[in-house]
C-alpha positions in Angstrom: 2.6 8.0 32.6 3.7 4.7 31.4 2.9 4.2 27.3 2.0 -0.1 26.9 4.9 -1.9 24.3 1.9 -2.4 21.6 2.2 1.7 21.4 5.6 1.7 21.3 5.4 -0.7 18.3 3.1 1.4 16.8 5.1 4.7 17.0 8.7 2.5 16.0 6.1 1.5 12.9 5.5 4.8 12.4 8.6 6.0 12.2 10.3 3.5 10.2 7.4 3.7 7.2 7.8 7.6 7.5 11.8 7.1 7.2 11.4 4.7 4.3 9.5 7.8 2.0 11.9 10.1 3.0 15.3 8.2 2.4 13.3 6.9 -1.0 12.7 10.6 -1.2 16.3 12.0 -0.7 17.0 9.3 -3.2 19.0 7.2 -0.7 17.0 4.2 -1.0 15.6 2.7 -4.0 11.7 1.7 -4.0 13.0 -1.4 -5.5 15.7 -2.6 -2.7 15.4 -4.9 0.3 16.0 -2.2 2.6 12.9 -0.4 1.4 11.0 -3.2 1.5 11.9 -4.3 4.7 11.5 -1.0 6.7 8.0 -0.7 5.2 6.9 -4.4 6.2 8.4 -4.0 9.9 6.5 -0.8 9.5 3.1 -2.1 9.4 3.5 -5.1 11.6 4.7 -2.6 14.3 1.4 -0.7 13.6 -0.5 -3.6 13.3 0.4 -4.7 16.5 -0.7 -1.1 18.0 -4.2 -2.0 16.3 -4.6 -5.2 17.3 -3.5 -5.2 21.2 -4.7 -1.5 21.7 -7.5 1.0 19.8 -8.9 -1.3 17.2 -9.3 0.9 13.8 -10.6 -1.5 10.8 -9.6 0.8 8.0 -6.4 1.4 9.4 -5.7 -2.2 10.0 -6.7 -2.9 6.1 -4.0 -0.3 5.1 -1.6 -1.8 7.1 -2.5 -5.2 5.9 -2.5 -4.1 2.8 1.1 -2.0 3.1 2.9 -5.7 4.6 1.6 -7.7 1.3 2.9 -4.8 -1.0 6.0 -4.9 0.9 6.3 -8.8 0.7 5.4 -8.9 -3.1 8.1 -7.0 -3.4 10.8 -8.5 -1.4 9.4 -12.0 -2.9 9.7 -10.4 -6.3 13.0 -9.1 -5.8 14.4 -12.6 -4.4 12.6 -14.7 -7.5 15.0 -15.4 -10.6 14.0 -13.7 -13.8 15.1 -14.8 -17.4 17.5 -13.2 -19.1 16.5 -10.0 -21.0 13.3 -9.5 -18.4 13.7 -6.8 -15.9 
């Protein structure tokens, strides 16, 4: 049985927004840091990916959509300069 690459990206999506929760969980990551971020947005574009070239699902597609903008407002957020005395 041979799986196609867009549900390997799925599964590696998966896996890596799963991960995120739990290391944020196990308090090894902060919901705040790039890391985070990042594993969540590569997350949803590997899942994304598995939606678009395999079994289209329109309400999961919207949460994944929905997961890589949260994900980007943060890493955007994080990168953008705040004044002094603003956290």
């Amino acid at each position: 049985m041979t799986i196609p690459w867009y549900d390997w990206a799925g599964y590696l999506g998966v896996a890596l927004v799963l991960l995120a929760f739990l290391l944020l969980q196990a308090h090894k990551l902060h919901g705040n840091g790039l890391t985070y971020q990042l594993m969540n947005v590569v997350g949803a574009i590997g899942v994304m990916l598995s939606l678009l070239f395999g079994a289209f699902n329109a309400s999961a597609f919207v949460m994944q959509v929905a997961w890589l903008v949260i994900g980007t407002y943060g890493i955007v957020r994080r990168r953008t300069p705040r004044p002094p005395g603003n956290p």
